[in-house]
N, C-alpha and C positions, 0 to 999 in steps of 0.2 A: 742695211740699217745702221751698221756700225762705222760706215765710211764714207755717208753721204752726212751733209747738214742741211736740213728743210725745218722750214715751220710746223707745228702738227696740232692739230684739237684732236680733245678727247673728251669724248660723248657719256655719261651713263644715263642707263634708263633702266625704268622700272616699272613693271604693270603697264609698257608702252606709253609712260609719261616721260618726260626727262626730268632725271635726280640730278644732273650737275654738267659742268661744261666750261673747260678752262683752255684756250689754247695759245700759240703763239704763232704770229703772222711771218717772222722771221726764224730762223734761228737764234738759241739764245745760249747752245750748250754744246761739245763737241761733235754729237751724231744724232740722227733721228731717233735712234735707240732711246737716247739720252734726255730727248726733249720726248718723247711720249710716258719715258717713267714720270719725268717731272710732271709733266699735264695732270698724267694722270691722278698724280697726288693730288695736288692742286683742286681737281675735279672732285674729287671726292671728301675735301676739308677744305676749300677755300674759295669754294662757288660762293658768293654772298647771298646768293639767291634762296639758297639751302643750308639745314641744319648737315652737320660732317654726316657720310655715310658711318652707319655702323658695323660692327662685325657680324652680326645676325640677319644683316642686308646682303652681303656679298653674293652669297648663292643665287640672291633673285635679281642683280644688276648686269644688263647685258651693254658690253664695253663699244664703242664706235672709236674707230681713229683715221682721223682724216690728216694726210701728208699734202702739204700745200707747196705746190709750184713757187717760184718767185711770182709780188707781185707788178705786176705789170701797167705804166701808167696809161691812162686811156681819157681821151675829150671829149666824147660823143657817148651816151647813153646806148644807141644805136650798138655799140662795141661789145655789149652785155647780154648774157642769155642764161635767164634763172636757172635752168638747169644744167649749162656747162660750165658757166662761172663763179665763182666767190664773187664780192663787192667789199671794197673797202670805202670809206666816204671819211673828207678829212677838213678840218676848217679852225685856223689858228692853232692847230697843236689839239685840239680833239679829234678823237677816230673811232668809229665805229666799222666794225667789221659782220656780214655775213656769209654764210656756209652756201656752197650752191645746192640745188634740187632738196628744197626742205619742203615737205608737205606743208601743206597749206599759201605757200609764197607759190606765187603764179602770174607774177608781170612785174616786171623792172621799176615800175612804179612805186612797188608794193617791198620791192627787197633796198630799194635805194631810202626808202621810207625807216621801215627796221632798222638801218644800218645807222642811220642819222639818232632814234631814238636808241642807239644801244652806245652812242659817240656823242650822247649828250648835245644834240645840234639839232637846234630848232629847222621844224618843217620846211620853212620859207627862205632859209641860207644856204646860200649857192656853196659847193664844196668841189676839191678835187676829188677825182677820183683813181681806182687802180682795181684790175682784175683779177683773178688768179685763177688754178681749176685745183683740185685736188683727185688725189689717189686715196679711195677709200675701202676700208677696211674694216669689215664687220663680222 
């Protein structure tokens, strides 16, 4: 963890909902180490999605961290499988990224869809794309 550099998300949840989730597809800092502290911060003060976690929460926050492969660029849909892969989708400089084997995502359809709305790119815009897997950690 100290001597590798990977990209890594990090998940919190609570009551089996998700309280936050910040990660990076690349490396961004000198070790995996390094890049799950920062996420982690990040996840728990700077999800936009959510108010910051509190200190009165911590006890009841269970931590996800997903170490992400390099991604890998891929042409055919066909290349893709919800559950071994991540998806990244890309179009003029927007990206949206998702996480492979996420409950409720269950066809390539369905995650290339999310990944478009989470990269701010409309339904109907043809995008690159690229795969990854991740090593996860719960």
């Amino acid at each position: 963890m100290t001597e590798r550099r990977a990209g890594a998300f990090v998940s919190l949840h609570k009551d089996g909902d998700l309280r936050g989730c910040i990660g990076t597809f690349l490396p961004t800092t000198n070790s995996i180490a390094e890049e799950i502290v920062q996420n982690a911060i990040s996840a728990c003060s700077r999800d936009p999605r959510f108010s910051p976690v509190t200190e009165s929460e911590l006890d009841d926050i269970v931590y996800n961290v997903d170490i992400l492969s390099e991604p890998e660029r891929i042409f055919d849909t066909k290349q893709l499988d919800v559950k071994r892969y991540g998806v990244i989708v890309e179009k003029d400089g927007r990206r949206g990224l998702l996480l492979p084997d996420l409950e409720g995502v269950d066809t390539i359809e369905q995650q290339i869809a999310i990944a478009k709305q989470k990269g701010n790119i409309a339904p109907n815009e043809q995008v690159n794309l690229w795969r990854f897997e991740v090593v996860r950690h719960r």
